[in-house]
C-alpha positions as a LaTeX table, in Angstrom:
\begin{tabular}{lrrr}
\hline
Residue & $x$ (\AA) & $y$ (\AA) & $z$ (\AA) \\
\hline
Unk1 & 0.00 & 0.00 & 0.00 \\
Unk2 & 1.50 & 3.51 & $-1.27$ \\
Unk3 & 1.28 & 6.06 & 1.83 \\
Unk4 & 1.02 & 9.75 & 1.62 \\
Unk5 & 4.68 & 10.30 & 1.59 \\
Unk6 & 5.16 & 7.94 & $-1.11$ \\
Unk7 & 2.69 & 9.70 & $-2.92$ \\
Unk8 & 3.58 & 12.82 & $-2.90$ \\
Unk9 & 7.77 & 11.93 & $-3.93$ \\
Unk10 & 5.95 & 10.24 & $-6.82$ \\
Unk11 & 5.16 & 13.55 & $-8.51$ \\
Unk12 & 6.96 & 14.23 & $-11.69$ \\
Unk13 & 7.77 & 18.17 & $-10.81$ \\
Unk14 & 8.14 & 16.96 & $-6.70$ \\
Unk15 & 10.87 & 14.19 & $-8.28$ \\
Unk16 & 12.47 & 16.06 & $-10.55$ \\
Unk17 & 12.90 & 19.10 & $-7.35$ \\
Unk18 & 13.96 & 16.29 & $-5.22$ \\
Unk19 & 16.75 & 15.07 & $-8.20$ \\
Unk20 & 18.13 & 18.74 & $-8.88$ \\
Unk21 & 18.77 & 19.67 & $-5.19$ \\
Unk22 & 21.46 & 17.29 & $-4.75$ \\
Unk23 & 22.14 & 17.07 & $-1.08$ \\
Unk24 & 21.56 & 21.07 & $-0.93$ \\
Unk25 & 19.85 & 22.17 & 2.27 \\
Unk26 & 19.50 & 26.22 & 2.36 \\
Unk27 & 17.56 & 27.69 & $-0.48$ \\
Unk28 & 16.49 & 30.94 & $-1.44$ \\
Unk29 & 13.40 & 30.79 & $-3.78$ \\
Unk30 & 12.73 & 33.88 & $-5.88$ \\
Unk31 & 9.02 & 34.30 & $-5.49$ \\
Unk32 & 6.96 & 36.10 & $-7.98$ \\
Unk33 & 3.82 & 34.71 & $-7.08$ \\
Unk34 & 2.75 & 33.47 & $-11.16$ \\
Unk35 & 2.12 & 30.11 & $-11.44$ \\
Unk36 & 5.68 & 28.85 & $-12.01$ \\
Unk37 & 7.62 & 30.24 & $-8.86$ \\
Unk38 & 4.23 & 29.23 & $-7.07$ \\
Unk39 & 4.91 & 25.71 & $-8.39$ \\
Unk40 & 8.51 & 25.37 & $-7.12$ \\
Unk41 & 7.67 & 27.01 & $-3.53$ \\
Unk42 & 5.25 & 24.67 & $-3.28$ \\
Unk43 & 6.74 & 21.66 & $-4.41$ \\
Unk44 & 10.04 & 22.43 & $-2.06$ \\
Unk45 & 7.26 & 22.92 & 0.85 \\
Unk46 & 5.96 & 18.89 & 0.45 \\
Unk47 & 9.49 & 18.00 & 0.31 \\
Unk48 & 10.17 & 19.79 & 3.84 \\
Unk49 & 7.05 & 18.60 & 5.02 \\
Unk50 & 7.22 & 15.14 & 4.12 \\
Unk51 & 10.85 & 14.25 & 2.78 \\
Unk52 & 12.94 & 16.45 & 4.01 \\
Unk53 & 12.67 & 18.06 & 7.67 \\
Unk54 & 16.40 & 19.60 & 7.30 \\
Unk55 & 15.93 & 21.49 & 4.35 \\
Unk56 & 15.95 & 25.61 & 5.19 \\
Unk57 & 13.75 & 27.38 & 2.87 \\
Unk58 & 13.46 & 31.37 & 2.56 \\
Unk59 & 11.14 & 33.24 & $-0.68$ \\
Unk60 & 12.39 & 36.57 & $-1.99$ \\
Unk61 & 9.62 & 39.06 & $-4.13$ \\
Unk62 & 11.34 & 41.63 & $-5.89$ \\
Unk63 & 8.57 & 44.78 & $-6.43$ \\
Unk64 & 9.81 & 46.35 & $-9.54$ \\
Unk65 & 6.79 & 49.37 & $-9.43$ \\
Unk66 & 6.11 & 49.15 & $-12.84$ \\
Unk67 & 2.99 & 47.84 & $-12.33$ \\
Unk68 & $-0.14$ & 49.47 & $-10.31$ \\
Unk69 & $-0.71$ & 45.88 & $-9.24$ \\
Unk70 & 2.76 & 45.46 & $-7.41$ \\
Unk71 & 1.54 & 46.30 & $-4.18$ \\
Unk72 & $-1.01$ & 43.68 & $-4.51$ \\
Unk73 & 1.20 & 41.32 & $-5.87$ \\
Unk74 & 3.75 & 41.63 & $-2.81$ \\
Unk75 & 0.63 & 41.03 & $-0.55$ \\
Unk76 & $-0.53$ & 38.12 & $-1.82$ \\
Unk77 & 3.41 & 36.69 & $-1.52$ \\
Unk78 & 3.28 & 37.48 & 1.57 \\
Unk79 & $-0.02$ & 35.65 & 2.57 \\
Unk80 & 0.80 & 32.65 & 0.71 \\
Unk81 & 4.36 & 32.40 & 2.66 \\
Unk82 & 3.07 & 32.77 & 5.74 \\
Unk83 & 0.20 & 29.72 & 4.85 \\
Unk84 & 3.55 & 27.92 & 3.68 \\
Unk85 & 5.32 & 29.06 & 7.15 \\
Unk86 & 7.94 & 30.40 & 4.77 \\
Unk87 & 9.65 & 33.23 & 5.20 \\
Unk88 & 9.53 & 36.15 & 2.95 \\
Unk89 & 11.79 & 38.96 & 1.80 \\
Unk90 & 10.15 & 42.01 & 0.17 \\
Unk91 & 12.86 & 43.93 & $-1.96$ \\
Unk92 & 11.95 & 47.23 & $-3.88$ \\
Unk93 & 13.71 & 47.79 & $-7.30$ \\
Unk94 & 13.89 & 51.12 & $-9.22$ \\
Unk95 & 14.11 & 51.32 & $-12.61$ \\
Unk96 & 13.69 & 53.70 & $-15.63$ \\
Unk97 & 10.93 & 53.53 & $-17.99$ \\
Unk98 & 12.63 & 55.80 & $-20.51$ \\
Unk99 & 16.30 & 54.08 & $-20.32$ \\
Unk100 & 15.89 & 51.21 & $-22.91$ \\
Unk101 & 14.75 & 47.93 & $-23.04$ \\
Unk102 & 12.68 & 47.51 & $-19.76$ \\
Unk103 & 13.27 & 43.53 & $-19.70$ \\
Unk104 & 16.76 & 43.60 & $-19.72$ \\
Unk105 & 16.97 & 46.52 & $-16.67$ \\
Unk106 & 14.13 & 44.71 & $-14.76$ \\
Unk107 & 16.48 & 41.17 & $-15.21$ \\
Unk108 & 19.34 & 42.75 & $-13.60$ \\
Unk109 & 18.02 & 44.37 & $-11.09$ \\
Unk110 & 16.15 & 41.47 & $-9.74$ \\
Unk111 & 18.81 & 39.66 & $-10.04$ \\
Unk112 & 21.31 & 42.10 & $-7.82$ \\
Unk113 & 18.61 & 42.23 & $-5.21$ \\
Unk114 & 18.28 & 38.62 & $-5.10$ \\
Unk115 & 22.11 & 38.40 & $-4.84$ \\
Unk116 & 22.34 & 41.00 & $-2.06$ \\
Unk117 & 20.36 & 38.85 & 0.02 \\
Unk118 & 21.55 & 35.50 & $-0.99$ \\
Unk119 & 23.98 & 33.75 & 1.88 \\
Unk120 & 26.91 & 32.07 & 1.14 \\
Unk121 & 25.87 & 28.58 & 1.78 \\
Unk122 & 22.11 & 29.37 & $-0.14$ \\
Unk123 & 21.20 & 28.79 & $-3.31$ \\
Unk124 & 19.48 & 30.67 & $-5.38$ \\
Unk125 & 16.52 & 28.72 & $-6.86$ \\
Unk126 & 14.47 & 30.21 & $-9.86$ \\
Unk127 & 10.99 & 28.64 & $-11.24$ \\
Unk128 & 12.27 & 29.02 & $-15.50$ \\
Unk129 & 10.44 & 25.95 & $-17.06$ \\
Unk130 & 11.22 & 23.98 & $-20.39$ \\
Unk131 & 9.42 & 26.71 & $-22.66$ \\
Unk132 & 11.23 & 29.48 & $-21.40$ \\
Unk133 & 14.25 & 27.68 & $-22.02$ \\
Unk134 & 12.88 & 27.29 & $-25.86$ \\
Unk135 & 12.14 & 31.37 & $-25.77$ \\
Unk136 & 15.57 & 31.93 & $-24.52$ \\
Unk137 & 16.75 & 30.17 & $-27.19$ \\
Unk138 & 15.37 & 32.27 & $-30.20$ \\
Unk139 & 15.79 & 35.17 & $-28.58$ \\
Unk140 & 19.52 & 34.32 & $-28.63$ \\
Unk141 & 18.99 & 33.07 & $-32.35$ \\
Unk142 & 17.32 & 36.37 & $-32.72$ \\
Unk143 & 20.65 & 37.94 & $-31.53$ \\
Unk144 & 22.91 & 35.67 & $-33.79$ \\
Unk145 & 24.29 & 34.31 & $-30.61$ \\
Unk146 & 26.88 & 31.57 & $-31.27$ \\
Unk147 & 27.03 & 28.00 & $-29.16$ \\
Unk148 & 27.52 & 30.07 & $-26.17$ \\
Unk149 & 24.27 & 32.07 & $-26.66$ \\
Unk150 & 22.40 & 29.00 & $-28.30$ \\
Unk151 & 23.03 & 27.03 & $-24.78$ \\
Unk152 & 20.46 & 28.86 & $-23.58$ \\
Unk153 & 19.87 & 28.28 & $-19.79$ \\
Unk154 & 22.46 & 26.17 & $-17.60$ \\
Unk155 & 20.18 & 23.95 & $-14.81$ \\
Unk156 & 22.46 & 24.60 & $-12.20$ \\
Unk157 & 25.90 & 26.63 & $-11.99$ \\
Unk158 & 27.31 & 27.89 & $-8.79$ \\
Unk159 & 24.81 & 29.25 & $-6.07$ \\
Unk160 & 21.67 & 29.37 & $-8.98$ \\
Unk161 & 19.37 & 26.27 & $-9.74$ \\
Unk162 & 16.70 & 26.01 & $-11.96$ \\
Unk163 & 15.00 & 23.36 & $-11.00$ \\
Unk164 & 12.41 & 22.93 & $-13.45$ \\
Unk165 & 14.39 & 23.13 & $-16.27$ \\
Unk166 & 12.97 & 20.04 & $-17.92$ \\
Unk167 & 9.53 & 20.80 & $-16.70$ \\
Unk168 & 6.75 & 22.32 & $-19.22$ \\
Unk169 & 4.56 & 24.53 & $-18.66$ \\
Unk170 & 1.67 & 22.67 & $-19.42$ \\
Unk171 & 3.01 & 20.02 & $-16.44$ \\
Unk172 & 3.47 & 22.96 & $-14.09$ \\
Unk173 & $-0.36$ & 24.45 & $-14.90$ \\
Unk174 & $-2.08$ & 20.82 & $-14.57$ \\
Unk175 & 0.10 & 20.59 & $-10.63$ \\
Unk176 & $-1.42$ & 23.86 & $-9.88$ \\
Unk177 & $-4.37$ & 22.89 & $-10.91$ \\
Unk178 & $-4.60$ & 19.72 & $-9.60$ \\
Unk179 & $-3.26$ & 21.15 & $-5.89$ \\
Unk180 & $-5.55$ & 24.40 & $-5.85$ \\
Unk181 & $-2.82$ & 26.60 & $-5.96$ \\
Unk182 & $-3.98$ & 30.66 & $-5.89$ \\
Unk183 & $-1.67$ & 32.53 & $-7.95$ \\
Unk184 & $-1.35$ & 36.20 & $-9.51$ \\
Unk185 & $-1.51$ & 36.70 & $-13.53$ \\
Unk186 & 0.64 & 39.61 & $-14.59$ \\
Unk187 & $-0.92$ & 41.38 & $-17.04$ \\
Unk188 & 2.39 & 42.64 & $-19.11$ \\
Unk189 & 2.55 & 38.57 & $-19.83$ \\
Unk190 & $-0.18$ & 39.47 & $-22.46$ \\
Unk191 & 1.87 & 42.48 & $-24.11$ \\
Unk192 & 3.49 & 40.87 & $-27.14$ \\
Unk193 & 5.53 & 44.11 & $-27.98$ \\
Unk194 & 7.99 & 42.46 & $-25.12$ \\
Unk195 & 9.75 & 40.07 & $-27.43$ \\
Unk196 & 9.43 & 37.27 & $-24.93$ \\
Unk197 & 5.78 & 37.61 & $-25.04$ \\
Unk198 & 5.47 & 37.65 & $-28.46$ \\
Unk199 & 7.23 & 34.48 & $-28.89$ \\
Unk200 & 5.19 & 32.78 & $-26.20$ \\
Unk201 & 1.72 & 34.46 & $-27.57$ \\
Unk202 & 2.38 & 34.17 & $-31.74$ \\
Unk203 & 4.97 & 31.99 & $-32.85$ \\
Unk204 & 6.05 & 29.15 & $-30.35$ \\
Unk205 & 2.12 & 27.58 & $-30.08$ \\
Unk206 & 2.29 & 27.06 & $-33.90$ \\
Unk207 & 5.42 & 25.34 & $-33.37$ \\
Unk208 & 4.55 & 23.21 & $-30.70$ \\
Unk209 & 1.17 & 22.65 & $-32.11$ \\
Unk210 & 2.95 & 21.31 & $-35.37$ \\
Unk211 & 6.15 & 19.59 & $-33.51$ \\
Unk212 & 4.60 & 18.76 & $-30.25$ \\
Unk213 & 7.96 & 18.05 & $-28.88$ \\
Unk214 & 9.83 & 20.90 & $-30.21$ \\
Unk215 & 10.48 & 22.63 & $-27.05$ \\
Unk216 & 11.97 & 19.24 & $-25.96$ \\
Unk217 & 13.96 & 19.49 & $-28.82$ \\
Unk218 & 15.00 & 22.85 & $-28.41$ \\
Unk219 & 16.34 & 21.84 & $-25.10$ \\
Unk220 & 18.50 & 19.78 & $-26.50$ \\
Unk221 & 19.95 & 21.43 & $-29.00$ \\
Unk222 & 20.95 & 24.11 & $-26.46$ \\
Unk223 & 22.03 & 21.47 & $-24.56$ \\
Unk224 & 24.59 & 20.36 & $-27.53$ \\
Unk225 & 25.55 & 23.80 & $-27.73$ \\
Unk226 & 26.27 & 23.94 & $-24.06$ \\
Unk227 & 28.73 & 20.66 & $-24.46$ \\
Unk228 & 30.50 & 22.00 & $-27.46$ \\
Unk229 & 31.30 & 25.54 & $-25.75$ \\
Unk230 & 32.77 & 22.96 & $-22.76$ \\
Unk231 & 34.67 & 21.48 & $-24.86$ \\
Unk232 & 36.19 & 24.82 & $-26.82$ \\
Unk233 & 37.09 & 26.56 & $-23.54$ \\
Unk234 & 38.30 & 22.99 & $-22.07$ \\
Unk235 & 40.49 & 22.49 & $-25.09$ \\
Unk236 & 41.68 & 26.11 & $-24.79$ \\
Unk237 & 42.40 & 26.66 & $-20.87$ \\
Unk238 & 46.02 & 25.16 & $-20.96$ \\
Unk239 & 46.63 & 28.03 & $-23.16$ \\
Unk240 & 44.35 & 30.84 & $-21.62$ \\
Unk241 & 45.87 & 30.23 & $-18.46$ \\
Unk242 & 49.01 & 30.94 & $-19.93$ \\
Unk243 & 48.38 & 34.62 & $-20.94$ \\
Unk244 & 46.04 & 35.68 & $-18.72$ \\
Unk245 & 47.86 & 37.74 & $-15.74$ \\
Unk246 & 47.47 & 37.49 & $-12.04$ \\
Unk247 & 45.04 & 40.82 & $-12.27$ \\
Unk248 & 42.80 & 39.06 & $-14.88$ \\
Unk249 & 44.66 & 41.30 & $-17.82$ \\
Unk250 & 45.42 & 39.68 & $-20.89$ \\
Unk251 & 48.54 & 39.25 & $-22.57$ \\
Unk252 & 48.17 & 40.31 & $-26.55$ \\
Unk253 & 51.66 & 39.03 & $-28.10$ \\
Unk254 & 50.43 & 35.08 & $-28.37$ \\
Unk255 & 47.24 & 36.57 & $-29.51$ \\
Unk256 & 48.97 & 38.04 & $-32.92$ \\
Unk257 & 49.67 & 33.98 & $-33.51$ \\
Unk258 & 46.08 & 32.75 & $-33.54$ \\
Unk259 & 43.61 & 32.93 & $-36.49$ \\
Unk260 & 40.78 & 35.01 & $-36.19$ \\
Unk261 & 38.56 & 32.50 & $-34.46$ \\
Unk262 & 40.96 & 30.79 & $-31.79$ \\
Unk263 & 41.75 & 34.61 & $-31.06$ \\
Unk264 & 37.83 & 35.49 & $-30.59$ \\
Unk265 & 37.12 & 32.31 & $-28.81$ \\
Unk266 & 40.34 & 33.61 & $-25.95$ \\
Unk267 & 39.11 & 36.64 & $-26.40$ \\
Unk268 & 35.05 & 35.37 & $-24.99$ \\
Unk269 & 36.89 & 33.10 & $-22.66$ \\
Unk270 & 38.49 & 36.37 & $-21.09$ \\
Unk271 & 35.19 & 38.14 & $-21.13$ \\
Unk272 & 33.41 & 35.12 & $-19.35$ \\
Unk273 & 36.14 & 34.97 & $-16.74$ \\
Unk274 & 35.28 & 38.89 & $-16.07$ \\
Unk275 & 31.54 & 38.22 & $-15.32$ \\
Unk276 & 30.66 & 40.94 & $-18.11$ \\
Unk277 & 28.35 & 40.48 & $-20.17$ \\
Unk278 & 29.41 & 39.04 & $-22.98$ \\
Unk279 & 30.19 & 41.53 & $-26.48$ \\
Unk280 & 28.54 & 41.09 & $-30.16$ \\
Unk281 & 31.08 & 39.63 & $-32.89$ \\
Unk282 & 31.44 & 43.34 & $-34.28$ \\
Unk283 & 32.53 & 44.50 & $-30.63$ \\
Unk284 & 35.16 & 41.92 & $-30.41$ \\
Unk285 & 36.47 & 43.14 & $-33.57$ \\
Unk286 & 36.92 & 46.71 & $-32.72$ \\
Unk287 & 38.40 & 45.50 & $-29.75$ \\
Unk288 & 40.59 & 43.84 & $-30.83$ \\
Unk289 & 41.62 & 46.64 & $-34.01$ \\
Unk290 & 40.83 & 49.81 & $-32.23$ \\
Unk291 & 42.34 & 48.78 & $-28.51$ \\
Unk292 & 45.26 & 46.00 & $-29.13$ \\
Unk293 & 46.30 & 47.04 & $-32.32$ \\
Unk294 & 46.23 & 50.68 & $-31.71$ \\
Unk295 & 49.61 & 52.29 & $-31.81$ \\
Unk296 & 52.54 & 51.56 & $-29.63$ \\
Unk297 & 52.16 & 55.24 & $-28.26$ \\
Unk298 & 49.06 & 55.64 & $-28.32$ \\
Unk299 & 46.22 & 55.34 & $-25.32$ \\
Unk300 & 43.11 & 53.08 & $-26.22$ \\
Unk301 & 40.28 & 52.93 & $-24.94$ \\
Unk302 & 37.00 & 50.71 & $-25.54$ \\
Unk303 & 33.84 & 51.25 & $-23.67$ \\
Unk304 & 31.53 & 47.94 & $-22.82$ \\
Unk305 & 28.61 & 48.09 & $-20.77$ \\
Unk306 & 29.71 & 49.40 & $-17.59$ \\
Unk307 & 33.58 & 48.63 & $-18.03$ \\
Unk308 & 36.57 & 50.06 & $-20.15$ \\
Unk309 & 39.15 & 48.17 & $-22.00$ \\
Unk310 & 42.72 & 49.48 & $-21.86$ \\
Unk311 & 46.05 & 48.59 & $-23.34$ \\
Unk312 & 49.20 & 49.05 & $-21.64$ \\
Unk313 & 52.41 & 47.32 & $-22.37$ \\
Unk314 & 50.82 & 44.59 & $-24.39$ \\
Unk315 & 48.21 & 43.49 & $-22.21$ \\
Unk316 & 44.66 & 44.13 & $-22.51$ \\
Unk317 & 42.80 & 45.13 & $-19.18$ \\
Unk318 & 39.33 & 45.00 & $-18.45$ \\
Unk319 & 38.71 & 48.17 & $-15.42$ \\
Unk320 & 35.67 & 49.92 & $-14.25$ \\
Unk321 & 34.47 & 53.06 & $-15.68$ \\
Unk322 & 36.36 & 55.48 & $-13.49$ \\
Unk323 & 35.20 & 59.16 & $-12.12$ \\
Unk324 & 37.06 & 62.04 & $-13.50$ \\
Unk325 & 39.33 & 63.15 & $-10.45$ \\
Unk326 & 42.11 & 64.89 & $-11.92$ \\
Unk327 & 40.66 & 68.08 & $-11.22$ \\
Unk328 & 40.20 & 67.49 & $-7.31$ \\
Unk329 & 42.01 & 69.00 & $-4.38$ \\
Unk330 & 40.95 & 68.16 & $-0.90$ \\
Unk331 & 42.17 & 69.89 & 2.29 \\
Unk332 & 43.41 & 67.47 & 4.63 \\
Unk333 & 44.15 & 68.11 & 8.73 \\
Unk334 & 46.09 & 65.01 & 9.02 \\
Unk335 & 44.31 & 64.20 & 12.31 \\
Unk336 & 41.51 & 62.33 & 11.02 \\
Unk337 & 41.89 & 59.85 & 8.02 \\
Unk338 & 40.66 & 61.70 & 4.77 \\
Unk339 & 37.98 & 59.70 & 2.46 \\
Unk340 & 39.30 & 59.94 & $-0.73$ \\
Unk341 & 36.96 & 60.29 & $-3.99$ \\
Unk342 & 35.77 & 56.98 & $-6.52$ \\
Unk343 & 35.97 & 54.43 & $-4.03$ \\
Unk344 & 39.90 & 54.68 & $-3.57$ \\
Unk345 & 39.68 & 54.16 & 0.03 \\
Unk346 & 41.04 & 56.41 & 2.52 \\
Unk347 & 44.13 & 58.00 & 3.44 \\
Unk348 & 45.60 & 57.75 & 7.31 \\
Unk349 & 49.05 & 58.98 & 8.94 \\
Unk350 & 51.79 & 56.08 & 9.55 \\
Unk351 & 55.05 & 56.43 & 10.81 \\
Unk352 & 56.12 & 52.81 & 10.04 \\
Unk353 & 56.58 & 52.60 & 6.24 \\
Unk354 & 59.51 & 53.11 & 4.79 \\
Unk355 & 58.49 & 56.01 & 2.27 \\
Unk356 & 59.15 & 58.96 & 5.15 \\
Unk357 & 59.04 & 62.45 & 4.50 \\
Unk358 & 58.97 & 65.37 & 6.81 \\
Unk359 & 56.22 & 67.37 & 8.78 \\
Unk360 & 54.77 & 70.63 & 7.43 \\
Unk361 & 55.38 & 74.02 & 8.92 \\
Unk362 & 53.25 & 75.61 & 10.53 \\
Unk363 & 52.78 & 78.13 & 7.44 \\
Unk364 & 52.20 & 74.94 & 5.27 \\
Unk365 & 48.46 & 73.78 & 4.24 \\
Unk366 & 48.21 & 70.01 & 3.16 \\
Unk367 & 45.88 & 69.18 & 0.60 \\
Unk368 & 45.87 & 65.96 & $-1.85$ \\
Unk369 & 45.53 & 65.88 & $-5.59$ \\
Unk370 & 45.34 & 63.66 & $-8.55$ \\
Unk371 & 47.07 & 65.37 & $-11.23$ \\
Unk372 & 50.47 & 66.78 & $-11.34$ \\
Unk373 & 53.01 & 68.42 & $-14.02$ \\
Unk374 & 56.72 & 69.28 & $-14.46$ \\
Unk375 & 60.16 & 68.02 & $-12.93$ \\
Unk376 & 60.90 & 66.91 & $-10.38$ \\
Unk377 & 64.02 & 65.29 & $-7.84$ \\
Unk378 & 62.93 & 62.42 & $-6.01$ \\
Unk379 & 64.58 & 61.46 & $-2.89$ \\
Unk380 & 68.14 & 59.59 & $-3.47$ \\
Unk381 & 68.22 & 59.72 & $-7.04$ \\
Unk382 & 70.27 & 62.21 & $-8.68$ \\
Unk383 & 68.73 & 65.11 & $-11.11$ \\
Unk384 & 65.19 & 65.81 & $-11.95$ \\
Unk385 & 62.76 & 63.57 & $-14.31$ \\
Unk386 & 59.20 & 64.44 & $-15.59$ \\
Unk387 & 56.10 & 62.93 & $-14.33$ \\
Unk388 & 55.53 & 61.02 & $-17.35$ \\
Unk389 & 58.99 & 59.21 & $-16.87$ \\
Unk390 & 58.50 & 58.75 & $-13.18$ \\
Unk391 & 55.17 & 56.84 & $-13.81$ \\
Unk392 & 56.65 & 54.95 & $-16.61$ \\
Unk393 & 59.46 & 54.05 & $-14.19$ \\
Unk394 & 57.02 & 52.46 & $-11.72$ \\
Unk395 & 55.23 & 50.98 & $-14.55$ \\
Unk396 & 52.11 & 53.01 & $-13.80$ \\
Unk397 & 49.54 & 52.25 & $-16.25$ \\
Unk398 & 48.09 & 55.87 & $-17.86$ \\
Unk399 & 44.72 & 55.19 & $-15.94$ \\
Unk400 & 46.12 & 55.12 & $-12.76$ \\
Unk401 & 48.11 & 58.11 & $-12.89$ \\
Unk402 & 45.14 & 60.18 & $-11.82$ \\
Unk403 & 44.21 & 58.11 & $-9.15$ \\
Unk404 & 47.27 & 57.97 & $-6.76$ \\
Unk405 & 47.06 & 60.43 & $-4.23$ \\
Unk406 & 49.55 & 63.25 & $-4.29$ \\
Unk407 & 50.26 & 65.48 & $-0.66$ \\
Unk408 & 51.08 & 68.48 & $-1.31$ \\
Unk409 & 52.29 & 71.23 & 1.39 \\
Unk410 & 50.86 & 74.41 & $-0.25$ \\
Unk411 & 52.11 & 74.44 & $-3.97$ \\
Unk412 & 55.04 & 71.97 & $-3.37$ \\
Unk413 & 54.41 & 68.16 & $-4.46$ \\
Unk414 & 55.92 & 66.45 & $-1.27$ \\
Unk415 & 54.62 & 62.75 & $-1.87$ \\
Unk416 & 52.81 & 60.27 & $-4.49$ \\
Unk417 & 51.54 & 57.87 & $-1.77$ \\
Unk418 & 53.18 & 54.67 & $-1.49$ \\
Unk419 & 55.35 & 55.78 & $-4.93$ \\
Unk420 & 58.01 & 58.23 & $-4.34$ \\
Unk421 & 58.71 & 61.44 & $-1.84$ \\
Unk422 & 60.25 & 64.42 & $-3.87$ \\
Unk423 & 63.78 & 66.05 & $-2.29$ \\
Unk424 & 61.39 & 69.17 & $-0.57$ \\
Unk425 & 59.58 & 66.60 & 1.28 \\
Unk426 & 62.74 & 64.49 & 2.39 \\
Unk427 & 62.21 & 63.84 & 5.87 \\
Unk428 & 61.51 & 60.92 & 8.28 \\
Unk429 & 58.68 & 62.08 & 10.78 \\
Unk430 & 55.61 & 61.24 & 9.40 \\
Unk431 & 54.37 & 58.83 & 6.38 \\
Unk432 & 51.19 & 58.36 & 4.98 \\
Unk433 & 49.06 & 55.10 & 3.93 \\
Unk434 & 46.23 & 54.39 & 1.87 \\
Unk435 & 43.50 & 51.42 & 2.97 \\
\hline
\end{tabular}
């Protein structure tokens, strides 16, 4: 005789949940309250109740405002987590209607919410079903995405698990169903001018309608795709460890060796090890002409999303988008430790390192800078140099040369912190630190 336990683990979706979690105990379930994340939360909820006592379950709602039914939304999460003695993290998202495509900004803000609150031994599970895996597909079609894009949706990769994956959506509507689940219907879903939408609403039902296992399919062709990009980057990471530098830059001289496409494949394996999004064929190729073929003398520079590519000394380095400092000078007391500008830290008084210089007079007013020009003698060396050289001598990238802090004791350039102290601030009573 089957008992209740017995059949309840003989679900399809409460099997398939049970399979994906793998021995994992603390999960974070992002909860939108549709029928799919309603689904998973309540399929992980039997397996607490009846399967698995030890497993620690939290729900996450992320209220991105943009609809008038948000409000609503987040209080019927709430309600249903409390019936599910689950608890339930609210987040509130901004975004901006007018700053491009919606999806995309709505995507990663959820997602950096979701990661804010996500511990280290959680993970993250997500409700995406078989179909969307066959959307996510065309849309990366769409994008003439190669096997990368084409693989569509990984199951599982670090602290994120999807694990419905192999689920449709039909199986997910009839468990609702079947269990009297309550959930909310957002109306955007209906919008087809979302691309998403419009291939869920037009073109996939005429697919599936005609193939009735194409999304299966699908799935497996991304799948494919997914095992031939392992197998590129696994056949290339004896090399790519090679030239790639203990600060993630790049090294371009065994680049110039490769054809185009073992060059663009190092190139996306460089990009994936950044955590950037990853950059359209064209992109790559101005890149690679504009940025590591520019001129010996010259200074590159190749904007990408939120980063900047550089060049210096024939490696290619992606950085952050950096504030424009150069023109800032800050007045500094030297009693309490001065917060410098762009997330550079701050600067405190030591008398411990060996880069001493000497006190200022009492006519003397300390302030720090970014940008310097002219000669000058540096302590022990003989005759003057330029800045230029002096930065090229402590093989100081160009973008960093407006980011070191410089003390100055009225108009005189005394030290470059943790670089060089000039002869008129040789001395040994005081030193300075950045943290």
């Amino acid at each position: 005789m089957i008992n209740q336990q017995d059949q309840i683990i003989d679900e399809t979706i409460i099997q398939t949940i049970l399979h994906s979690l793998k021995g994992r105990q603390s999960l974070l379930i992002a909860f939108s309250g549709g029928v799919d994340s309603s689904v998973l939360l309540h399929g992980l909820v039997q397996l607490k109740r009846h399967y698995l006592p030890d497993l620690q379950l939290r729900a996450i709602y992320i209220h991105h405002g943009l609809s008038q039914n948000a409000d609503h939304w987040a209080e019927h999460c709430h309600q249903q987590c409390q019936t599910w003695q689950v608890p339930l993290i609210i987040e509130k998202v901004k975004l901006n209607a007018k700053a491009g495509n919606i999806e995309e900004q709505a995507r990663k803000a959820r997602y950096q919410a979701i990661f804010k609150h996500l511990s280290h031994n959680e993970t993250l599970c997500t409700a995406q079903h078989l179909d969307d895996q066959c959307e996510t597909f065309f849309l990366a079609l769409k994008r003439g995405s190669g096997p990368a894009g084409l693989a569509a949706m990984p199951q599982e990769n670090k602290q994120h698990l999807r694990p419905l994956l192999t689920i449709t959506r039909q199986q997910i509507e009839h468990y609702a169903t079947k269990y009297k689940l309550t959930w909310i219907e957002d109306e955007s879903n209906q919008d087809d001018h979302y691309d998403r939408n419009f291939l869920r609403l037009n073109v996939l039902p005429i697919l599936n309608h005609r193939w009735p296992h194409f999304s299966q399919m699908v799935a497996r062709s991304a799948e494919l795709c997914q095992q031939q990009q392992d197998l590129i980057e696994e056949l290339l990471q004896a090399e790519f460890s090679q030239i790639i530098g203990k600060q993630g830059q790049l090294s371009i001289t065994p680049l110039l060796d490769y054809t185009e496409y073992k060059r663009n494949a190092i190139l996306r394996m460089w990009f994936k090890s950044q955590q950037i999004n990853m950059p359209t064929r064209q992109q790559i190729a101005l890149i690679w002409q504009t940025v590591a073929l520019a001129k010996e003398d010259a200074n590159p520079k190749f904007l990408l999303h939120n980063r900047q590519i550089r060049r210096y000394q024939n490696q290619l380095y992606l950085l952050p988008i950096y504030q424009d400092i150069e023109h800032e000078i800050l007045n500094w007391d030297l009693v309490s430790p001065l917060i410098l500008p762009d997330n550079l830290g701050q600067l405190q008084v030591d008398y411990h390192t060996d880069l001493a210089c000497r006190l200022p007079l009492a006519n003397e007013q300390i302030t720090v800078r970014f940008h310097t020009q002219g000669q000058f003698q540096i302590v022990n060396r003989h005759g003057s140099r330029s800045i230029k050289k002096l930065w090229q001598e402590h093989r100081m990238p160009p973008w960093q040369r407006t980011r070191i802090p410089l003390i100055y004791y009225n108009e005189q350039l005394i030290t470059a912190v943790g670089i060089f102290v000039t002869e008129q601030g040789k001395g040994t009573e005081i030193s300075f630190i950045q943290k």
